[in-house]
C-alpha atoms as one frame of an Amber mdcrd trajectory, in Angstrom:
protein
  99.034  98.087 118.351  96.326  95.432 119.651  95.395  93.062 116.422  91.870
  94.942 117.254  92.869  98.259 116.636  94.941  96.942 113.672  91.665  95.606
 112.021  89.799  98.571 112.489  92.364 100.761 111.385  92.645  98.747 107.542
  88.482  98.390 107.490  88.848 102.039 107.449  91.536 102.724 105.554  89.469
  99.919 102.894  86.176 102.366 103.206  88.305 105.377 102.645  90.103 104.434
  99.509  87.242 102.767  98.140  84.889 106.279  98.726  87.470 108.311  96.975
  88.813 105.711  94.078  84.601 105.670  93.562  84.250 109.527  93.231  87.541
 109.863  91.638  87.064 107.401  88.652  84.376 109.481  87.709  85.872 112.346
  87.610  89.539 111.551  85.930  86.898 109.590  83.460  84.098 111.927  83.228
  83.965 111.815  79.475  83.267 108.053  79.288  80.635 108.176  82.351  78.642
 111.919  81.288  75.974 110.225  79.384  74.802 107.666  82.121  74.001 110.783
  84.625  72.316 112.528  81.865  70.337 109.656  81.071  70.059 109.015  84.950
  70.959 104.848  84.522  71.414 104.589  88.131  71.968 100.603  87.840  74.889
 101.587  85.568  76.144 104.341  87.796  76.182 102.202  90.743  77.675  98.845
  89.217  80.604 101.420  87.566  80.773 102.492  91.182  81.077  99.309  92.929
  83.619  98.792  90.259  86.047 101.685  91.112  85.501 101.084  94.955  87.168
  97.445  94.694  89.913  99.109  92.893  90.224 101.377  95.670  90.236  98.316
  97.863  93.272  97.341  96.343  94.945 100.619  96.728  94.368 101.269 100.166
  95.849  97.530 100.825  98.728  98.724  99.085  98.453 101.819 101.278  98.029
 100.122 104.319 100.973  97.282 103.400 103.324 100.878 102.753 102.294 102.195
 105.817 103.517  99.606 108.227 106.404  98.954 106.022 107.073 102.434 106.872
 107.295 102.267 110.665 109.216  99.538 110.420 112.057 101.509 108.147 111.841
 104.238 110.483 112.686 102.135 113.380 115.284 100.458 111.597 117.072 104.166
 110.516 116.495 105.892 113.950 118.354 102.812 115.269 121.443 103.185 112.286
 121.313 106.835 111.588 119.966 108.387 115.115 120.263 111.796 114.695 120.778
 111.742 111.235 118.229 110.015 110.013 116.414 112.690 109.489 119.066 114.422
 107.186 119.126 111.071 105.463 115.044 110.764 104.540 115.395 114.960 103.446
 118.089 113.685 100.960 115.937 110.778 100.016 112.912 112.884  99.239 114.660
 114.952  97.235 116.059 112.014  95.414 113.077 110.065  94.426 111.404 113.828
  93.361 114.750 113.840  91.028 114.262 110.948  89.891 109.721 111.006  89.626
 110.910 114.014  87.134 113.961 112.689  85.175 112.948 109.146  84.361 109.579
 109.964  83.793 110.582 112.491  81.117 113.553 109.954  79.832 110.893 107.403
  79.645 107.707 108.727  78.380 108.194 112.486  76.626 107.752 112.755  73.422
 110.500 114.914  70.727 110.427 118.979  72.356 107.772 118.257  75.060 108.209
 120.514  77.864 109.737 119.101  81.182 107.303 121.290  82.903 103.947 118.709
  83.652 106.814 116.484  84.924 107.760 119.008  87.222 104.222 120.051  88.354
 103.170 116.216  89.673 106.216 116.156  91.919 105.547 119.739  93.144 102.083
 118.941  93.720 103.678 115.924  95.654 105.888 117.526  97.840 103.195 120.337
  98.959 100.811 117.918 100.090 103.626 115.989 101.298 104.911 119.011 103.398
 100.902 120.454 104.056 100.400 117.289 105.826 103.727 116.419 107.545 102.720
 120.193 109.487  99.631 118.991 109.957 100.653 116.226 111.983 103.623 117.990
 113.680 101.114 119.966 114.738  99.562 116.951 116.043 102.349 115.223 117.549
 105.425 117.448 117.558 107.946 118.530 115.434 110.131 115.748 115.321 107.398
 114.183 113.476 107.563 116.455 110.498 110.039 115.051 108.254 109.039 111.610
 108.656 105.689 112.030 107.657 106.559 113.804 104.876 108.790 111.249 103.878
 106.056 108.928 103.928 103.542 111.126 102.313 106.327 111.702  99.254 108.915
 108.595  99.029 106.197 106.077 100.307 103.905 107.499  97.851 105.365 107.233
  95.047 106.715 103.954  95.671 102.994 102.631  95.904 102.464 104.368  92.422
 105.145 103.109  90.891 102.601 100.357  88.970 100.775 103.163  86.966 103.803
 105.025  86.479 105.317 102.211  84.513 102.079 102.244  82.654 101.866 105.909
  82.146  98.437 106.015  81.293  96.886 109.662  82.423  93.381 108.503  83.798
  95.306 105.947  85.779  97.823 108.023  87.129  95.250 110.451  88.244  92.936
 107.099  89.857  95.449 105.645  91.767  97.038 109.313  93.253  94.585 110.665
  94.898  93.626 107.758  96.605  96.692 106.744  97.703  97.510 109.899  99.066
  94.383 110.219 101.238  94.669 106.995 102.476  98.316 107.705 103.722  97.220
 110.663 104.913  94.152 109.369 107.092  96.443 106.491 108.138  99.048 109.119
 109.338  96.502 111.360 111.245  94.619 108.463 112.884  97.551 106.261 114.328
  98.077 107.940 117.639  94.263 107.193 118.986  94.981 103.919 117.328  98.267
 103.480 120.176  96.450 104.996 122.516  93.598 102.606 122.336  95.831  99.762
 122.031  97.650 100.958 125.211  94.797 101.438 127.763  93.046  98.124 126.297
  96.881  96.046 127.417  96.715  98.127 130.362  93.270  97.137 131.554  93.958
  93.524 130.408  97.283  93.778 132.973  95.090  95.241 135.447  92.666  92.727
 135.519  95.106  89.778 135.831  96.779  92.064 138.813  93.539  91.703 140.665
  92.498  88.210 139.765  96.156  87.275 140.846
């Protein structure tokens, strides 16, 4: 990918997780915000906004910063595992959903609290994970369904990991959903991104051809 493409890909990705983060602090804190849009204090509204979208600044970065960490893993386990390393990231997500469930619930539940919400988040995980991964098999072909949803579940919850330490609800919720659009657009978009990148190097080779 041409440094270009690369630029325009994390402005986006920045707009995206800022747009959500925005509309999704408000809603995982609706309770603290419900009186400023029934007074309509628009200033208020807007500055709590602006607030949320440079929080979801920071989580697309760490988006973005997962994302290309990811590509590079992948090339590193296609060249050790070949054609296993697809058997190897399946056993991976289902250890990191183990262990999103166990240590969570070690961690953080209190005396004869159910081990059900724990189980719920990394369902609702692996869904999306597995909705999008055929989504972009779809795409680009099947052999591209288990790694993206590798990255849309292992990546994931890697980048979460700082509110998970925290365990704080409204949190977990805020820095979720962003994340996993933002991997999500980032997954979708990168072909047009190659492609892009590829005909600009090609022209560029072209036009030294001809001035040659």
């Amino acid at each position: 990918m041409t440094i270009k493409n690369w630029g325009k890909l994390y402005l986006l990705t920045l707009c995206v997780g800022g747009l959500v983060t925005g509309v999704t602090g408000f809603v995982v804190r609706w309770k603290d915000y419900v009186h400023l849009f029934a007074a309509f204090e628009i200033v208020e509204i807007m500055m709590n906004f602006l607030w949320f979208m440079g929080v979801g600044f920071l989580f697309a970065t760490l988006s973005h910063m997962g994302f290309f960490s990811y590509l590079m893993v992948h090339r590193i386990g296609l060249g050790f595992f070949r054609s296993l390393w697809n058997p190897v990231q399946l056993l991976l997500i289902a250890f990191v959903l183990f262990d999103l469930v166990y240590f969570r619930y070690i961690a953080f539940a209190q005396p004869g609290e159910s081990l059900v919400p724990y189980i719920l988040i990394a369902l609702f995980l692996l869904l999306v994970g597995t909705g999008f991964a055929f989504l972009k098999a779809q795409k680009s072909g099947k052999m591209s369904f288990v790694p993206a949803m590798f990255f849309m579940v292992v990546v994931t919850i890697l980048e979460w990991v700082p509110v998970l330490r925290i365990n704080e609800e409204s949190w977990i919720h805020l820095m979720l959903y962003p994340l996993l659009i933002c991997n999500a657009y980032q997954l979708m978009v990168l072909p047009k991104y190659l492609e892009q990148s590829r005909k600009e190097r090609l022209a560029i080779r072209q036009n030294k051809e001809v001035k040659a």
